[in-house]
N, C-alpha and C positions, 0 to 999 in steps of 0.2 A: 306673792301670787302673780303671774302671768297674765297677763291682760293679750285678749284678744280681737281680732277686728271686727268690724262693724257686720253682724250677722246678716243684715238687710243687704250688703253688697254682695256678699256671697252665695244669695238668695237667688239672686237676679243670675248670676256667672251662671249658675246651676240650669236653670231656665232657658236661658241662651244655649246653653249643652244641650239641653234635652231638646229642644226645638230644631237647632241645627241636625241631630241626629234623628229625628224625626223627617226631615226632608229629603235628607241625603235616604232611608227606607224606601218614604214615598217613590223618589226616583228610579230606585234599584230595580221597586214594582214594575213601576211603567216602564221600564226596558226591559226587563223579562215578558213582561206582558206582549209589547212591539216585536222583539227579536223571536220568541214563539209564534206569533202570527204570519210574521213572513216567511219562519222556515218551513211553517206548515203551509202557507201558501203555493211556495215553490214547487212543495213534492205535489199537492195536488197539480198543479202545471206538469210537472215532469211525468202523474198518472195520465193526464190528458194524452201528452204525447206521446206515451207506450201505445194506446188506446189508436189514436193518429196512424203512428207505423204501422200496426198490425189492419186497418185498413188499407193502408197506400205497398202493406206487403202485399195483400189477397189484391190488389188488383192489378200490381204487379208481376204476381203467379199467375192469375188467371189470363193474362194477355201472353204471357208466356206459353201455359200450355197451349193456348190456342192456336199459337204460331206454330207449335210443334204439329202440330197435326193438319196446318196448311188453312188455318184459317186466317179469311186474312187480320191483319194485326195494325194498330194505332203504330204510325211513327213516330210519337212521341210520346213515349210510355208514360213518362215524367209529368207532362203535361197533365195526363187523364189522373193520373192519380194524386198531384194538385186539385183537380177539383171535385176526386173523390174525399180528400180530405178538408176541405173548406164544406165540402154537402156534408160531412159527418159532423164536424165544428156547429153547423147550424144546426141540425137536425136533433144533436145530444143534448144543447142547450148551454155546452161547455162555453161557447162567445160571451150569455148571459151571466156566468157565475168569477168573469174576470173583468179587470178595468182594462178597455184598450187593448182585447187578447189580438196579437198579428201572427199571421202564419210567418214565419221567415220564408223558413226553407223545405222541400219534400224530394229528397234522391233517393232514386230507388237503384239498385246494382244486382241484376237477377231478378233473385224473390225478396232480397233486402230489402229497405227500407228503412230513411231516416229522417225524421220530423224533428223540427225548430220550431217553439213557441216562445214566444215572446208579450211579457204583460205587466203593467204599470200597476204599484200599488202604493197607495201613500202609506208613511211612515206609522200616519198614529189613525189610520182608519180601525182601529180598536176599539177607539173611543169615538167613532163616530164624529173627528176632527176633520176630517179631509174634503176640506175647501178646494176651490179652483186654483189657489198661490199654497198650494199645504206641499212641501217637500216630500214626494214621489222617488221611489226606486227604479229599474226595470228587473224584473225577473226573468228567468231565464230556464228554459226545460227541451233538454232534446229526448227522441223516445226510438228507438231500435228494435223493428221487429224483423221475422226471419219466418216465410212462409214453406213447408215443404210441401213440392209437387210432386205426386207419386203414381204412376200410372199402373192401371192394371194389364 
């Protein structure tokens, strides 16, 4: 007969297996859990900025048509609709629903227009971790809109 080892050590090995494979899980969660949250983070930043352009388009169109017709017109189109877009940031409530949202950038070229936002998120704000020293990303959203002016 075959004598075998001591059942009680192999008891333990198995336990160790299951535990270890139990955290390595845990883990997997929590970073599907994290990488889900900031991609959906993102793309709400990149709707903001869609949102952003198509205001900094219309006020780009409208300063345009007006020039067509001899009114007079902002020399710095660019200008005004920077702070058409920082009034809409406040006004939407979009400033309050990101960490640290910054405008970069607002070009407009015509009736185009193209918004840069910029916004800080910690990594495990999932969980309601995100300390003042908690490891932070920046995200990143630009939004392109295109106004047509059509006259009658």
């Amino acid at each position: 007969m075959i004598a075998h080892g001591n059942k009680a050590n192999e008891d333990g090995n198995i336990r160790g297996l299951s535990i270890g494979y139990g955290v390595v899980i845990v883990l997997a969660a929590l970073l599907t859990v994290t990488l889900s949250g900031i991609y959906l983070e993102r793309n709400r930043l990149i709707n903001v900025g869609d949102a952003a352009a198509l205001v900094a388009s219309d006020y780009a169109a409208k300063t345009q048509y007006l020039a067509s017709l001899g009114a007079p017109s902002e020399a710095d189109r660019s200008g005004g609709a920077t702070e058409a877009v920082a009034s809409f940031l406040q006004d939407s409530g979009a400033a309050s629903k990101f960490t640290k949202l910054e405008l970069v950038a607002v070009d407009t070229s015509g009736a185009t227009a193209r918004v840069t936002l910029r916004s800080r998120r910690s990594v495990l704000a999932a969980f309601d971790l995100d300390g003042p020293g908690a490891f932070a990303l920046t995200l990143s959203g630009t939004g392109v809109a295109t106004a047509v002016v059509s006259g009658n």
